[in-house]
N, C-alpha and C positions, 0 to 999 in steps of 0.2 A: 489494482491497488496493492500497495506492497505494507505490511504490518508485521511490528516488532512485538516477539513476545514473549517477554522473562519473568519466568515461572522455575523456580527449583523445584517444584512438586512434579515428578515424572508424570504420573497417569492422568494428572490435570492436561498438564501441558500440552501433551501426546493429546487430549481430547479434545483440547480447544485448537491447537491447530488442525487436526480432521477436517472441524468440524468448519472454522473460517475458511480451510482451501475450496472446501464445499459450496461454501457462497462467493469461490470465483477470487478471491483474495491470493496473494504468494505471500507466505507466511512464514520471515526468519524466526526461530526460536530458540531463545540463549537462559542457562540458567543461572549465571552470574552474573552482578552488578555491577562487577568491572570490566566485562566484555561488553553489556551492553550498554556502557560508557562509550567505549572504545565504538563500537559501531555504530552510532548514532554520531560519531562525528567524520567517519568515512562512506556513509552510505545514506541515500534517499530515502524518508519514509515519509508514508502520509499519516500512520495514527503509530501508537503505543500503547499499549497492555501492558501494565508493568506490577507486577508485586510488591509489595511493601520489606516483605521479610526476606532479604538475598543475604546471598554471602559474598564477598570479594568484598562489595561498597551494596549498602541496604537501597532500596526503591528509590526514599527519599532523598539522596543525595545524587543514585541518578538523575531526578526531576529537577533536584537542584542546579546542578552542571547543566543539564538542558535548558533552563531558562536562562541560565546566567548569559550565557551565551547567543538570550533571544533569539532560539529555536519557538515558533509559536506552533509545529504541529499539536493535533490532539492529543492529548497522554489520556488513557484511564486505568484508574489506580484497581487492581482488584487483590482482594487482602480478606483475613479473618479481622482484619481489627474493627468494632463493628458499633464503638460506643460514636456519641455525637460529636465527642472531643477529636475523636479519631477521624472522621468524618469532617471535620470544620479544618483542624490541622494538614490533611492531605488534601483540601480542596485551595488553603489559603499558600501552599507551598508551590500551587500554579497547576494543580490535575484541572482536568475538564471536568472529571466525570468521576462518581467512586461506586464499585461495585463488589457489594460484601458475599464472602464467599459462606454457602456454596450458592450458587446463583443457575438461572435457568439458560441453557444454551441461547435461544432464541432471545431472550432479555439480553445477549450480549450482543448478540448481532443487531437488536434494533438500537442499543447507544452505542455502537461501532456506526450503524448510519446516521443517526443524529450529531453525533460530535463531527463526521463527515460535512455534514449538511452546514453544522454551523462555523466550520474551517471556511463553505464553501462561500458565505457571505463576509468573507474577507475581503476581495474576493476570489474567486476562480471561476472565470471568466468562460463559456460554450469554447472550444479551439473550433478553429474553420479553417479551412484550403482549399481555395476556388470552392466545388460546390459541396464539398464536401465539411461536416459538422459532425463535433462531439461534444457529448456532453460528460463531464465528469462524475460529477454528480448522479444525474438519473441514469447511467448509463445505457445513453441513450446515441447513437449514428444516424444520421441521412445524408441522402444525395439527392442533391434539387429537393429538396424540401420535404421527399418522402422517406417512412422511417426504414431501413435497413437491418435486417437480422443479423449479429456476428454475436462468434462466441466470446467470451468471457477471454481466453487468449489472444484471441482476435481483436480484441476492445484493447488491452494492455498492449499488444504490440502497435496499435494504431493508437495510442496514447500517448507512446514513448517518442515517435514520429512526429508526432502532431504538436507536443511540445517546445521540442527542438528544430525547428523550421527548417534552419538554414544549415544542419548538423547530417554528417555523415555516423550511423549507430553501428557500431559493431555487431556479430551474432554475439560475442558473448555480451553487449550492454542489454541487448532487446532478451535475453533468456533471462538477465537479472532481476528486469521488470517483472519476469512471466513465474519465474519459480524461485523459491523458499531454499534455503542450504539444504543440501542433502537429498533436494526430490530430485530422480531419476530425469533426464533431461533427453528424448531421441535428438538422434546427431541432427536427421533434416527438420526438425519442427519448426524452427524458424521457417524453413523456406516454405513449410506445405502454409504457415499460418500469412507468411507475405502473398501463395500462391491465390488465397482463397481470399484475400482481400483484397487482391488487384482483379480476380472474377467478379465479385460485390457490387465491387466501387469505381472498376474505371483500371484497365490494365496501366495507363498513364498516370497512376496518382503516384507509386511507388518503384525508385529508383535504383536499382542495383550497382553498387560501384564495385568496380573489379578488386582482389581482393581487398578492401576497405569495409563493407558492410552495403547498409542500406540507408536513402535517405526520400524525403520528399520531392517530386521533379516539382519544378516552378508552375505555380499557379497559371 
């Protein structure tokens, strides 16, 4: 799961993305309102984190641009503003969710998955190919119907695949999905993470195209 997170507060920012890479997340982290303008209208995300008080362009008018443009991912607002005015105004401007700061790590991760969960009754839909299943949501894999161990890299890069059926992915689209700007990226991880999921699941599921990337072979 890929999560935008704009925060001007250094030590904050720095701890809540630790702490979401932790639970398995890639975590871009921008502390301007006009970059994270700018990035939300060139890059995929499934949730947003957003601050209320930025510099460039404030939270709110990120939220705004985003909706305008009937973006319906998750946004949740987290902010010192903390009366009910502030609270009612940042909920009617289109957040999902608002969380007054300072807030408990763990409180964030559980309406990072609830605002997940209720994106997910839009819907988003189990992906399948042949016998193979994913679930977004519970992050959950089988094959033939039994559950599968992969890692949390292994789950995003069999996401990014699994989405795009008929698509040939680059290494750098598949490391996009996997890592946050600025985390250290090994050169082979792509391939050790294609290598251990065609052990998994079936050397036959996943297709190497000469220099092109990778894609799904045909069901």
């Amino acid at each position: 799961m890929r999560i935008l997170l704009v925060e001007d507060d250094t030590s904050l920012g720095a701890t809540v993305q630790s702490w979401l890479q932790m639970d398995g997340h890639a975590v871009d982290w921008l502390q301007r309102g006009d970059q994270a303008a700018a990035a939300l209208a060139t890059h995929d995300y499934q949730c947003v984190l957003l601050d209320r008080g930025l510099p460039g362009l404030d939270g709110d008018g990120v939220l705004q641009a985003l909706r305008a443009r009937g973006a319906t991912l998750p946004v949740l607002l987290i902010t010192a503003r903390d009366t009910v005015a502030d609270r009612v105004e940042g909920l009617d401007l289109g957040a999902d969710d608002y969380l007054v700061k300072p807030f408990d790590l763990e409180e964030l991760s559980a309406r990072v998955r609830a605002a997940l969960r209720r994106e997910a009754r839009q819907p988003v839909p189990v992906l399948r190919h042949g016998t193979v299943t994913l679930d977004p949501v519970a992050k959950r894999v089988t094959r033939d119907g039994e559950a599968v161990a992969v890692t949390a890299r292994e789950f995003a890069v069999l996401e990014a695949l699994m989405r795009r059926p008929t698509h040939i992915l680059s290494r750098a689209q598949l490391e996009e999905a996997l890592y946050g700007w600025g985390e250290e990226v090994e050169s082979n991880a792509i391939e050790v993470h294609v290598y251990n999921l065609r052990r998994k699941l079936g050397s036959g599921l996943i297709a190497t195209v000469r220099n092109q990337g990778y894609g799904l072979a045909p069901a």
